[in-house]
C-alpha positions as CSV (number, residue, x, y, z in Angstrom):
1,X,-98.0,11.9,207.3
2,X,-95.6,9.5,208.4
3,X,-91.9,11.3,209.1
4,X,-90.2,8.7,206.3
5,X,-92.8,10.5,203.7
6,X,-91.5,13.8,205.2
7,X,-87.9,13.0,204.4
8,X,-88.9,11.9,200.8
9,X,-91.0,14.9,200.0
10,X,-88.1,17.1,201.5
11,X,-85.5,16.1,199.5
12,X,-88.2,15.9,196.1
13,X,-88.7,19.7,197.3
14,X,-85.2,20.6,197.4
15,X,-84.4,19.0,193.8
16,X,-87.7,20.4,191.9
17,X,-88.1,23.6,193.7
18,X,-87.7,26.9,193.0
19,X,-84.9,29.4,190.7
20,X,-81.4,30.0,190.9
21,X,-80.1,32.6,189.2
22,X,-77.0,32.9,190.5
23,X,-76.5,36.3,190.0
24,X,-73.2,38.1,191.5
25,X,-74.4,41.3,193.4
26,X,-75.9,43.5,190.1
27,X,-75.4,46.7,191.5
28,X,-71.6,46.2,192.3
29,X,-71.0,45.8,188.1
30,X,-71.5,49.8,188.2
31,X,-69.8,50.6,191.4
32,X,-66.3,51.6,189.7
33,X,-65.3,53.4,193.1
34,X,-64.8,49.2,194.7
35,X,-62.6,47.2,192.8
36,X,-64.2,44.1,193.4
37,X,-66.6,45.3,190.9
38,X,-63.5,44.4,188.0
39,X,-64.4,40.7,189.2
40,X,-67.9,41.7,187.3
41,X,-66.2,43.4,184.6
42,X,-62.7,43.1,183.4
43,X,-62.5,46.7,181.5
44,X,-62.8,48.3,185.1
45,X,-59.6,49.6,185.7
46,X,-58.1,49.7,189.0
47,X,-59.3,52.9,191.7
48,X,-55.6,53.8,192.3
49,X,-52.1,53.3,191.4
50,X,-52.0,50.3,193.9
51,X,-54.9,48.0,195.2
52,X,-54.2,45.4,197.8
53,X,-56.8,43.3,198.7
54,X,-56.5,41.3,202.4
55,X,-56.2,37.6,202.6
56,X,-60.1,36.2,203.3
57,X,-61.7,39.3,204.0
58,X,-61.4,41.6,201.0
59,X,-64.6,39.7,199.0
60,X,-66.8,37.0,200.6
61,X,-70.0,36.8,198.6
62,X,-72.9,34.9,199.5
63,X,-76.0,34.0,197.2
64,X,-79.5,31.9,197.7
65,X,-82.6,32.0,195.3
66,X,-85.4,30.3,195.5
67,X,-88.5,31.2,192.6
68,X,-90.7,29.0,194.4
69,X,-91.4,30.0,198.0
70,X,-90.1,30.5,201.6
71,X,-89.1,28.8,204.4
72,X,-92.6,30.0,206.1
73,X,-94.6,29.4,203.3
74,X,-93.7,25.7,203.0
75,X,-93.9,25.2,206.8
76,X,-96.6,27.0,208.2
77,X,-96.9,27.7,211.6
78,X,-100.0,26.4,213.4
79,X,-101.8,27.6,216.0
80,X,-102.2,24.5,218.3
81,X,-98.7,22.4,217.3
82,X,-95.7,22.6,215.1
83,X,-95.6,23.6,211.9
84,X,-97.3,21.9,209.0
85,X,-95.7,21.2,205.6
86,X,-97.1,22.5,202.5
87,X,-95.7,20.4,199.6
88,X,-99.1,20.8,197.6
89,X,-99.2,24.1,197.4
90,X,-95.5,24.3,196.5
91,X,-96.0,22.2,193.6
92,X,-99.2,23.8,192.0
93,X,-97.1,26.9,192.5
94,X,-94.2,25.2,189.9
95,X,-93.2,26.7,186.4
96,X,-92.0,24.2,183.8
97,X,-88.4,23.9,185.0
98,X,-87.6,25.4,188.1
99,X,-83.9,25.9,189.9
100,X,-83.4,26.1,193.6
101,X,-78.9,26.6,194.6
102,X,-76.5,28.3,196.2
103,X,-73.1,30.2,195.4
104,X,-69.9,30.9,197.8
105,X,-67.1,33.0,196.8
106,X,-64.2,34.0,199.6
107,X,-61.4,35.3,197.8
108,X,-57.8,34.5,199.1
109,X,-55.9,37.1,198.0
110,X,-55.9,40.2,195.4
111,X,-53.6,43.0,194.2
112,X,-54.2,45.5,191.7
113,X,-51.7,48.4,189.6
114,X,-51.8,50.9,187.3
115,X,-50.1,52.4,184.8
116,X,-51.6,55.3,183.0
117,X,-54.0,53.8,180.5
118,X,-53.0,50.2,181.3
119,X,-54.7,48.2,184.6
120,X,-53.8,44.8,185.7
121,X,-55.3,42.6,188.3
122,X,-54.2,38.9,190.3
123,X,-56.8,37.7,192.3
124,X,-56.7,33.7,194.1
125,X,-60.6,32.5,194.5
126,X,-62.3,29.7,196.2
127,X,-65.6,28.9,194.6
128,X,-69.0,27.0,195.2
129,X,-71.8,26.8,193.0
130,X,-74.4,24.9,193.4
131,X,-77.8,24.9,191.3
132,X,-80.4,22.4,190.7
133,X,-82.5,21.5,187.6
134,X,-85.7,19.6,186.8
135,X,-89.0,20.2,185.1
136,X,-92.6,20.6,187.0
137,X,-94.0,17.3,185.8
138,X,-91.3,15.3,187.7
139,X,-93.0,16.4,190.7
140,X,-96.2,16.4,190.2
141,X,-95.8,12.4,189.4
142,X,-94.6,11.9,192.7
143,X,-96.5,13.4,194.4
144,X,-100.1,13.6,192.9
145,X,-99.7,10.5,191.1
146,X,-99.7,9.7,187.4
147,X,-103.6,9.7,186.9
148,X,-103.4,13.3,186.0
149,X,-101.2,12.2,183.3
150,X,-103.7,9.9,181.3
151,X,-102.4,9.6,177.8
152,X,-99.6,11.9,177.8
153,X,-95.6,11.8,178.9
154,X,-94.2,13.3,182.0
155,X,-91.3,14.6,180.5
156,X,-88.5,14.5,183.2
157,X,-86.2,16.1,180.7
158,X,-83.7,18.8,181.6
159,X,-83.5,17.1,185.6
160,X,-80.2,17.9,186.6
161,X,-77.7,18.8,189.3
162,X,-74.2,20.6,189.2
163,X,-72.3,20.7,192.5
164,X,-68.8,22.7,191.3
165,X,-65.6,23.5,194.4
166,X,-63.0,25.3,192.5
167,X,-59.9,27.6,193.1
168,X,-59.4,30.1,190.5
169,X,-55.7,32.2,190.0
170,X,-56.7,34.7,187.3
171,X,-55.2,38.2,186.0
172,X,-56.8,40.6,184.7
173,X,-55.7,43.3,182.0
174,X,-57.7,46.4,181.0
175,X,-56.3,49.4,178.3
176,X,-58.3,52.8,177.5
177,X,-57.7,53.5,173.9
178,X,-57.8,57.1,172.3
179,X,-61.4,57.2,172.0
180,X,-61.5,56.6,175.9
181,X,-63.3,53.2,175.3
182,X,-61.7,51.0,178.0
183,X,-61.0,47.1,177.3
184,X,-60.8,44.3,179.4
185,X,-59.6,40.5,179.3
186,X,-59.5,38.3,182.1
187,X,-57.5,34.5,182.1
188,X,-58.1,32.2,185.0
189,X,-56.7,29.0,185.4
190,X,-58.7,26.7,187.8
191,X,-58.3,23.7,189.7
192,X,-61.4,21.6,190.5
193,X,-62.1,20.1,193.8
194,X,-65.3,18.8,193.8
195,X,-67.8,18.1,191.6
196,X,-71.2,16.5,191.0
197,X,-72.7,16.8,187.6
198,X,-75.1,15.6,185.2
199,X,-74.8,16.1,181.2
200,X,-77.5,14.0,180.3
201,X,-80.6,13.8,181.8
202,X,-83.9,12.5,179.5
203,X,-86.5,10.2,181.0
204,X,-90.3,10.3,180.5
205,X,-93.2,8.1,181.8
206,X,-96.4,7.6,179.7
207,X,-99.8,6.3,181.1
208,X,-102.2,4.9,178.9
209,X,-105.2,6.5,179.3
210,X,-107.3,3.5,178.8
211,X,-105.3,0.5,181.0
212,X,-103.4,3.0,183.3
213,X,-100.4,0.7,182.1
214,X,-96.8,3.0,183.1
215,X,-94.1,3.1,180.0
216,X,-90.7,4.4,181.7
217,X,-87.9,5.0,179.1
218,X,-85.0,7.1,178.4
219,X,-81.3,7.5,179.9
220,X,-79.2,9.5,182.4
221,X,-75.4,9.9,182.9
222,X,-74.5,11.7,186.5
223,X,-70.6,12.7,186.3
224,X,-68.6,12.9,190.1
225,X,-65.3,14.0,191.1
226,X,-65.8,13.2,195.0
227,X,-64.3,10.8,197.6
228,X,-66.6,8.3,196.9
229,X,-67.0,4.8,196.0
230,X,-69.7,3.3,194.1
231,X,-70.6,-0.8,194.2
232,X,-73.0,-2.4,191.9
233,X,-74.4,-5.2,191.6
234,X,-76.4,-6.8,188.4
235,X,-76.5,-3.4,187.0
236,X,-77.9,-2.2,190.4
237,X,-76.5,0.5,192.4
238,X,-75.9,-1.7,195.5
239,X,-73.7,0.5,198.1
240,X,-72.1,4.3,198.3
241,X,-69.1,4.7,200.6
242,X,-67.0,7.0,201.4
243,X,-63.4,6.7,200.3
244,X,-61.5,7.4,203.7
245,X,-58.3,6.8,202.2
246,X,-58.6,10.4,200.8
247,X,-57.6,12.8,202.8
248,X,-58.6,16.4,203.9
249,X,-55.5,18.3,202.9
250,X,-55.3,16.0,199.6
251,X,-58.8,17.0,198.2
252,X,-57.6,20.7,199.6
253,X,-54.2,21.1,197.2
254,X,-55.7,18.7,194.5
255,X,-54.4,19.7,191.0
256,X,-55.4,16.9,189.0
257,X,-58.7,18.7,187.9
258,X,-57.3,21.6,185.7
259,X,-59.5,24.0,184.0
260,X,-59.3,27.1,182.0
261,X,-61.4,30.3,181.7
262,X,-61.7,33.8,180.1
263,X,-64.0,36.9,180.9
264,X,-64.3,40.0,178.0
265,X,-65.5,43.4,178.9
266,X,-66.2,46.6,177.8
267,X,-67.0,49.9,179.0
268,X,-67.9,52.5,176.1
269,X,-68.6,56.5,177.5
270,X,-71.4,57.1,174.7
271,X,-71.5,60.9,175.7
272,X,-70.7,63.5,178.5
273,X,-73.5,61.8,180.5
274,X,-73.8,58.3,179.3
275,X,-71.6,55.4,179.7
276,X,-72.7,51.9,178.5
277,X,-70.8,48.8,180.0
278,X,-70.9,45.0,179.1
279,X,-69.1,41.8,179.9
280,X,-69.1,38.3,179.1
281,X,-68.0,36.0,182.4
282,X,-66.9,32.1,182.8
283,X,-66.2,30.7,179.2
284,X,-64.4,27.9,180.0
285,X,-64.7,24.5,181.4
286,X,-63.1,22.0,183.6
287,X,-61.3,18.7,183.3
288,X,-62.4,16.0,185.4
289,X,-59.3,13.5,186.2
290,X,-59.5,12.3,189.9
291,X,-62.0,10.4,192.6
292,X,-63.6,9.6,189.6
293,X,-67.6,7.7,189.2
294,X,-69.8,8.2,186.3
295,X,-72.8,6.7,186.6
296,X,-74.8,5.5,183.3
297,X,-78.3,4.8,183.1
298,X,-80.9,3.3,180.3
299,X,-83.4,1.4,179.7
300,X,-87.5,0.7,178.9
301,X,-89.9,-0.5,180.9
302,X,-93.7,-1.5,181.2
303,X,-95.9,-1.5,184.6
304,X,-99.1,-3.2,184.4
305,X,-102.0,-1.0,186.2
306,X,-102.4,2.0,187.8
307,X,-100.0,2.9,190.8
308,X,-103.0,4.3,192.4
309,X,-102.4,7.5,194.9
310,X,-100.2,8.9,196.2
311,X,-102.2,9.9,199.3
312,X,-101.7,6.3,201.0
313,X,-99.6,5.0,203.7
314,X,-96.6,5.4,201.3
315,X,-97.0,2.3,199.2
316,X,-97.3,4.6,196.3
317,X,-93.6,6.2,196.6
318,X,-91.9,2.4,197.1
319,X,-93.6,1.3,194.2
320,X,-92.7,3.8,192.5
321,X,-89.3,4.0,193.1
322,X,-89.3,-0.4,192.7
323,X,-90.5,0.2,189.1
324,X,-87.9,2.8,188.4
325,X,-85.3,1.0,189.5
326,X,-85.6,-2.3,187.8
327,X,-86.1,-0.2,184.6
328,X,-82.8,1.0,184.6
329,X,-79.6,-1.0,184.3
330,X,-76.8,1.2,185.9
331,X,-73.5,0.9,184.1
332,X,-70.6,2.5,186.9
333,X,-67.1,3.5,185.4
334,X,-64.0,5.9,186.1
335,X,-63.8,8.0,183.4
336,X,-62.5,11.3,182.7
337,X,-65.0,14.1,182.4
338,X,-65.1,17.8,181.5
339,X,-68.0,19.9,182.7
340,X,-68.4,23.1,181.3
341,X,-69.0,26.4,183.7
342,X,-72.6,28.1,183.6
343,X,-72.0,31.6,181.3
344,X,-72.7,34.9,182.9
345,X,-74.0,37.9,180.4
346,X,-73.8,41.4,181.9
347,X,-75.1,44.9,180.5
348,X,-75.3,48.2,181.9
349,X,-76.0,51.8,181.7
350,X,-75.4,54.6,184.1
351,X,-76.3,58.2,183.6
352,X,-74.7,60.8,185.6
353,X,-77.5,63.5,186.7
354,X,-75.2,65.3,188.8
355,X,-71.8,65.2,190.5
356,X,-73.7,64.0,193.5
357,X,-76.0,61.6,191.7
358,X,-76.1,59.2,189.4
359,X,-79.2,56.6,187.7
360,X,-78.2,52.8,186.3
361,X,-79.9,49.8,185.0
362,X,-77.7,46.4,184.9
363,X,-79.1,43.7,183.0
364,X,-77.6,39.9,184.1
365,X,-78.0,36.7,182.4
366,X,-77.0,33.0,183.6
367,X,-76.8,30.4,180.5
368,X,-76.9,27.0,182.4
369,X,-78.5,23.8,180.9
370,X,-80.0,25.6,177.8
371,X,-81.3,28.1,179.9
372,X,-81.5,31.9,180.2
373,X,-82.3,32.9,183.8
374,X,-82.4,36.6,183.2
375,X,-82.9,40.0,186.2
376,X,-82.9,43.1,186.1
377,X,-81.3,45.9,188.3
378,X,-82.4,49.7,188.8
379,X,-79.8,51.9,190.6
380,X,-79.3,55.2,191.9
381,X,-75.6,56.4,193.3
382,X,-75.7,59.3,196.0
383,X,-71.9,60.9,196.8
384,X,-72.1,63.3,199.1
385,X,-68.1,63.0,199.8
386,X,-65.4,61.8,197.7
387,X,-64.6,58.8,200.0
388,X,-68.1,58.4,200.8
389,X,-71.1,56.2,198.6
390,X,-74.5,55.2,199.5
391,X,-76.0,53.0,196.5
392,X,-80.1,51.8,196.4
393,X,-81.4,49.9,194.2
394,X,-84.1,47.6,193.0
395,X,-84.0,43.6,191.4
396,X,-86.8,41.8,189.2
397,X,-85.7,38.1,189.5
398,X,-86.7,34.6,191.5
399,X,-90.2,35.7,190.2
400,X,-90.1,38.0,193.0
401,X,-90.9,41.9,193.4
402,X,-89.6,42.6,196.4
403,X,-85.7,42.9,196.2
404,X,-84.8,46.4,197.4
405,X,-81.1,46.4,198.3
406,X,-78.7,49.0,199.3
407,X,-75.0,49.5,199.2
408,X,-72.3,51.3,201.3
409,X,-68.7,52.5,200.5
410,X,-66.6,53.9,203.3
411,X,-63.1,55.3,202.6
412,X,-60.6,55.8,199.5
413,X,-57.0,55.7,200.6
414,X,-55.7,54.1,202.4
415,X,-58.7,51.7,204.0
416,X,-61.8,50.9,201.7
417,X,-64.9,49.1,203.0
418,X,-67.5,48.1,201.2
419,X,-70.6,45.9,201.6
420,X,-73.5,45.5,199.3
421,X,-76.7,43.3,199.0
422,X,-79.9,43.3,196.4
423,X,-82.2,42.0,199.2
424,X,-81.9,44.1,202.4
425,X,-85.7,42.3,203.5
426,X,-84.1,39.0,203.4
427,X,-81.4,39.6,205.6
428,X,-83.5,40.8,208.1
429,X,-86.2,37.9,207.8
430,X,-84.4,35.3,206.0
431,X,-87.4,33.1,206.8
432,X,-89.6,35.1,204.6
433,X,-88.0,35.6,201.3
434,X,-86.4,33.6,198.4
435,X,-83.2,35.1,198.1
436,X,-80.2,35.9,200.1
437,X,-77.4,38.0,198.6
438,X,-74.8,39.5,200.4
439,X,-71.3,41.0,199.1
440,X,-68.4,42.9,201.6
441,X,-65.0,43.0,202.1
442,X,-62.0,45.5,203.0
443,X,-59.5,47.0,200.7
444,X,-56.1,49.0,200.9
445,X,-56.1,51.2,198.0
446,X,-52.6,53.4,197.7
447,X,-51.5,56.5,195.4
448,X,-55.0,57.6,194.7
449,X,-53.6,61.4,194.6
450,X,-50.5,60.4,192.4
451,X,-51.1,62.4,188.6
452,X,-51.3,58.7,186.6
453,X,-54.4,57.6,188.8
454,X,-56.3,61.0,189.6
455,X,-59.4,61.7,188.5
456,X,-60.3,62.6,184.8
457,X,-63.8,62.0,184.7
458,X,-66.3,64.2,186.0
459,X,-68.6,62.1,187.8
460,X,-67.6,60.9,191.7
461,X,-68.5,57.0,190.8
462,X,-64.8,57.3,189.0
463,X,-63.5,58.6,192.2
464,X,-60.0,57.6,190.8
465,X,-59.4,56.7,186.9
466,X,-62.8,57.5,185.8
467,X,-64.4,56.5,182.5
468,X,-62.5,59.0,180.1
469,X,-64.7,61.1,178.0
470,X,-63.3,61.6,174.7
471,X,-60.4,64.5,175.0
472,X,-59.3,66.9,172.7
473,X,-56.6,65.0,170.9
474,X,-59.5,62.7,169.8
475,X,-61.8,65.6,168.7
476,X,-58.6,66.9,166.6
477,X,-57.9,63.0,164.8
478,X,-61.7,63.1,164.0
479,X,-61.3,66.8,162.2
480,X,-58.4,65.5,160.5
481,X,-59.8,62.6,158.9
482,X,-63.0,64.9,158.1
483,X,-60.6,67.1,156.3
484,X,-59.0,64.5,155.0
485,X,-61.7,62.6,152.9
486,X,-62.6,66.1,151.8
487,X,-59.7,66.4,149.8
488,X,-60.3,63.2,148.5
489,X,-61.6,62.0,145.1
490,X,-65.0,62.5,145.6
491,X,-65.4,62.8,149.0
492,X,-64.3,58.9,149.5
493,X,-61.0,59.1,149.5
């Protein structure tokens, strides 16, 4: 295999391959006692009267997924020479549409207060998300050729990419009512840096089954916000370069790209024992304004014969991209954009066995493209001090079974460390796993022992506010009003 076929098939990998789910670190949306775990849920109050979080350090999260397979399994070692690539397998291995991305989050800065039943937090975020779309067929045509597909489409529709670098400055407000339900409301205002997007995205190639003749059509729009120019020439893409005019610290303190977003959430103690939780994250969008390109695509276009294999000297792939490119007329402009922000749909529910021990599931959702990627968290809490958690727990997503994770909180007041992943295996062979997920930071955390912020709860995952079980001044209203339509006209009054 010559190395320019290893390049292509590398780069065909890295667009078609595998699931990202993008999933913040499940078991943190449960662990109350951190209060980087309001980031998950905006109806967690704060842990004390005051919460400071330091500059960098206090929450860097890190997140890789990969459905598909692992670094090892695509390049397998050999026992006589390097490693061998296995792009064959990978693709047989392909669901429909597959993801394959990353996510970065450092935040820059944090403080919390509270205030009796009231809770308010400001946090400053740097963000990077990156996930890739695209639909098995789009690979099998380049690489096994588009015999297999005699008399039928290769639909390449829902191929996509969203590259999004964003600072967020948002405050949170949470509020326990009298039924000891606690609310939550987030507002973040963002300001985009980067991005790389594409909205539109349906192509399809049919073979005719009886003179092998190719039928490309269909259209594409890719969206960019990057410090880049774009030449064409007779509808051709002709040149990329970069715009050096732009500076560093100019893309860094760019404000031309404002956006807006809200989270909702919801924690609801259904008995002395149960408490249900729920959120809704990132509704909201941003608007595209500077280092502008946005590349339109369409067109329809025959190719007499067969393209033959793909297994040649690598004919096959310059045909093939020859064809595709003088079927498509590429129409460049600087237009404003806005690209929406992939949705994030939490649920949880934790039962409290003991004051030592508690049991959770979290349930996560990502909406991007049309598409639900969901997973699924089992937890268990052990406290065996007050400043003192050890969390384990267990993830179904990627198409993998073998997520087993663990979390660690150190400290209460003043100094609060934390770290938590959902794949403890692929930390320690990141080589041999699909995922990578990794959460920690440090926190200052004052007035835990002040009467406003002590504990009311029973169970040691509310180290500080707690999730309020319903007291007796509600039990009283609810007697009252039970009383009340007694007296009434028939009961209803």
């Amino acid at each position: 295999m010559s190395f320019k076929r290893i390049i292509f098939s590398l780069l065909v990998l890295l667009f078609f391959a595998g699931t990202l789910s993008a999933q913040q670190n499940q078991p943190l949306f449960l662990m109350h006692q951190v209060p980087e775990s309001n980031l998950l849920n905006p109806a967690i109050p704060v842990a004390c009267k005051y919460y400071i979080g330091l500059p960098v350090i206090s929450s860097v999260h890190i997140n890789y997924g990969n459905s598909l397979v692992t670094y090892n399994q695509l390049f397998q070692k050999s026992t006589d020479g390097p490693r061998t690539i296995e792009i064959d397998q990978a693709v047989d291995k392909m669901h429909k549409r597959e993801f394959v991305g990353t996510e970065a989050h450092i935040q820059l800065l944090a403080f919390g207060y509270r205030y009796n039943e009231y809770s308010f937090m400001f946090t400053i975020t740097e963000k990077n998300n990156i996930p890739f779309t695209a639909p098995k067929d789009g690979a099998e045509l380049l690489w096994n050729g588009n015999t297999q597909f005699e008399g039928n489409k290769a639909g390449m529709k829902g191929a996509g990419v969203y590259f999004n670098h964003y600072r967020e400055y948002a405050i949170s407000a949470s509020k326990k009512n009298w039924r000891g339900t606690y609310w939550g409301v987030r507002a973040k205002l963002l300001f985009g840096k980067l991005n790389l997007s594409s909205p539109k995205a349906n192509m399809s190639v049919y073979t005719d089954d009886r003179t092998f003749d190719l039928r490309f059509n269909g259209d594409f729009r890719l969206n960019s916000s990057l410090p880049v120019t774009i030449y064409t020439n007779d509808y051709k893409i002709d040149s990329i370069v970069l715009d050096e005019s732009i500076s560093t610290s100019e893309l860094i303190f760019n404000r031309k790209n404002p956006g807006f977003s809200a989270d909702f959430g919801v924690i609801y103690p259904y008995n002395k024992k149960l408490t249900l939780s729920a959120s809704v994250l990132d509704l909201g969008f941003i608007w595209w304004r500077s280092n502008l390109n946005n590349a339109e695509a369409g067109g329809d276009f025959i190719y007499k014969g067969s393209l033959g294999q793909p297994s040649g000297s690598g004919n096959y792939f310059n045909e093939l991209k020859r064809i595709f490119i003088d079927s498509m007329n590429v129409i460049n402009s600087q237009k404003r954009y806005v690209s929406m922000l992939p949705l994030h749909l939490n649920g949880g529910a934790n039962y409290e066995i003991n004051k030592m021990f508690s049991a959770g599931i979290v349930a996560d959702a990502l909406v991007f493209r049309s598409r639900v990627n969901p997973s699924l968290t089992l937890m268990g809490q052990y406290f065996p001090f007050k400043s003192l958690s050890v969390t384990a727990s267990y993830t179904l997503n990627y198409h993998s079974f073998s997520n087993f994770g663990l979390g660690l909180v150190v400290g209460k007041d003043p100094v609060q460390f934390y770290v938590v992943s959902t794949n403890i295996p692929g930390l320690i062979k990141p080589l041999d796993t699909r995922s990578i997920n990794l959460r920690f930071g440090m926190n200052i955390l004052i007035g835990c022992n002040l009467k406003e912020a002590r504990d009311t709860g029973t169970h040691p995952a509310m180290p500080c506010p707690g999730v309020d079980r319903p007291d007796k001044s509600y039990k009283k209203k609810i007697k009252k009003k039970k009383k009340h339509r007694k007296k009434g006209l028939f009961g209803i009054f």
